[in-house]
N, C-alpha and C positions, 0 to 999 in steps of 0.2 A: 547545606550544599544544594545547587538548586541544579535538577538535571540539564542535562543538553540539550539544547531548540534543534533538533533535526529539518533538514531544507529539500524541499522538493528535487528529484532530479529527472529529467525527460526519458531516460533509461531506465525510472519506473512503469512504463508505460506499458511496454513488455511481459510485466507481470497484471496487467490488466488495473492499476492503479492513476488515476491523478490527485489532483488535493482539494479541500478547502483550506478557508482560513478562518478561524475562531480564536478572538480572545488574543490577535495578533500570535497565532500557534499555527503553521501548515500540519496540515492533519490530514492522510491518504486516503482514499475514497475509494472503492472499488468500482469500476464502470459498471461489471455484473450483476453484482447487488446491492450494491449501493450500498454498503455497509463504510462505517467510517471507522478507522482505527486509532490508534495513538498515535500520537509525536513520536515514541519511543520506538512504534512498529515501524518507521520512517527507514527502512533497514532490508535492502533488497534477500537476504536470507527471509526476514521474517514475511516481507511481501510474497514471496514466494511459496513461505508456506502458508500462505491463505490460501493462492491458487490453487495450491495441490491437493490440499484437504478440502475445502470447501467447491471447488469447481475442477473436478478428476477430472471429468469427461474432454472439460477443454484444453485442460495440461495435452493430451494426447491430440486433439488438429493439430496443437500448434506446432509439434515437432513433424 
């Protein structure tokens, strides 16, 4: 069974995410640090727990 190709959506952006694309796979990018995650983090819960864990300070501007 071959997982789900998760697709970019403009309301990740929010969570401080856009994508590349590798290997015909959109894969989220943090603008922050530029870290790149899986297809499978593709998934505004998990985007969002990047934000929180890894970039606390700015969870808090943005509210």
């Amino acid at each position: 069974m071959t997982a789900k190709k998760r697709k970019f959506s403009e309301d990740y952006v929010k969570f401080g995410f856009t994508f590349i694309e590798k290997d015909e796979l959109q894969l989220p990018r943090s603008v922050i640090c530029m870290k790149v995650l899986s297809n499978d983090s593709m998934r505004p819960n998990r985007l969002e727990t990047h934000l929180k864990q890894q970039h606390p300070t700015l969870v808090l501007k943005m509210k």
